[in-house]
C-alpha positions in Angstrom: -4.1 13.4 -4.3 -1.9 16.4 -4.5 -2.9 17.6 -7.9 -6.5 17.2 -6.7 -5.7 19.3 -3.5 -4.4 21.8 -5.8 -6.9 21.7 -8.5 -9.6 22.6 -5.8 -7.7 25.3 -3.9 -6.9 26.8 -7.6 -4.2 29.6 -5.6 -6.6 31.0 -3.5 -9.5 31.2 -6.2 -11.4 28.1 -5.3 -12.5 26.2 -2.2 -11.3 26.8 1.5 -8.7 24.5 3.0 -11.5 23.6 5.5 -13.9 22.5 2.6 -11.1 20.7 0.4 -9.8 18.6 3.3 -13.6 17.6 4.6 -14.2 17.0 0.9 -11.0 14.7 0.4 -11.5 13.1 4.0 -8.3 14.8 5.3 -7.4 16.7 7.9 -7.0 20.4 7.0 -2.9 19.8 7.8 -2.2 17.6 4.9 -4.1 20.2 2.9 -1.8 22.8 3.7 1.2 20.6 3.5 0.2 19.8 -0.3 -0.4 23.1 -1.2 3.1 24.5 -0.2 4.6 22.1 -2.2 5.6 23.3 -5.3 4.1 20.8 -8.6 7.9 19.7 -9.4 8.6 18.1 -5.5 5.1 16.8 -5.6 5.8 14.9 -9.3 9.2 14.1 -7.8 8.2 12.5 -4.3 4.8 10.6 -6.2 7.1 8.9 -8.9 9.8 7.8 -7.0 8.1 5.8 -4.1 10.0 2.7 -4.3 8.2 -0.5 -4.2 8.9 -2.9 -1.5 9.6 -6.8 -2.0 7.7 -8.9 -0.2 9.4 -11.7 1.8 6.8 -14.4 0.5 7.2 -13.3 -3.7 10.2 -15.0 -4.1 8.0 -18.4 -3.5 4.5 -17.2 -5.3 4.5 -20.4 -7.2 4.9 -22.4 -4.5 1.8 -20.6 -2.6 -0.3 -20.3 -5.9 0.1 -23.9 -6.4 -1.5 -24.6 -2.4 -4.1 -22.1 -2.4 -5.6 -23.8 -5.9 -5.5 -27.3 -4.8 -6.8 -26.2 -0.8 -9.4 -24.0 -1.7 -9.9 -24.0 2.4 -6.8 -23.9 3.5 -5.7 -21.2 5.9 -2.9 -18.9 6.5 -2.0 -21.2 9.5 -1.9 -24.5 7.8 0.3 -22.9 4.9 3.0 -21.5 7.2 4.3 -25.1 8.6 4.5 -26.4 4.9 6.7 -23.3 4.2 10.2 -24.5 6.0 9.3 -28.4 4.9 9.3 -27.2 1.3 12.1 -24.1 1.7 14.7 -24.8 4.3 15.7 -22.1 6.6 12.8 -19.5 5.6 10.7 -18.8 8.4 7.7 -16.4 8.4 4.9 -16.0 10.9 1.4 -16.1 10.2 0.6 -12.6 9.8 2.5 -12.4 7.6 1.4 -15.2 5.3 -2.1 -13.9 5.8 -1.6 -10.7 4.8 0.5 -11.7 1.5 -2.4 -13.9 0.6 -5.0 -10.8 0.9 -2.6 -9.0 -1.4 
């Protein structure tokens, strides 16, 4: 997104903050923010996002082997089999609905 935000503005040369940011879908503030950035922090801060674990990837197997075998089941009927199968662990069911969209 950065690079794009640069490649647009090209220093000054090519299109107004105003018509890169309605072009992207931003507001004209992120637009600025990007283009102050210098291309080193901007490589910097886009590879080193770190990638969260998920408190329901340590039992994918478990919840790839259900969803297969229940092709209807729901996010609310996986979550009580959860604790009979893995004592102790205790999610809600947002949570187990949103891990299965992902």
């Amino acid at each position: 997104m950065s690079h794009t935000i640069k490649i647009l503005y090209d220093e000054g040369r090519g299109g107004s903050i105003r018509h890169i940011a309605r072009q992207l879908g931003l507001s004209r503030n992120p637009a600025r923010h990007y283009l102050r950035q210098d291309t080193a922090s901007i490589d910097a801060s886009e590879h080193a996002a770190p990638s969260c674990d998920k408190a329901l990837d340590a039992h994918r197997r478990y919840i790839g082997h259900l969803l297969p075998t229940y092709p209807n089941i729901s996010a609310v009927t996986v979550k009580p089999k959860l604790p009979a199968k893995l004592p102790g662990f205790d999610v809600n069911n947002r949570t187990v609905r949103r891990w299965d969209r992902s």
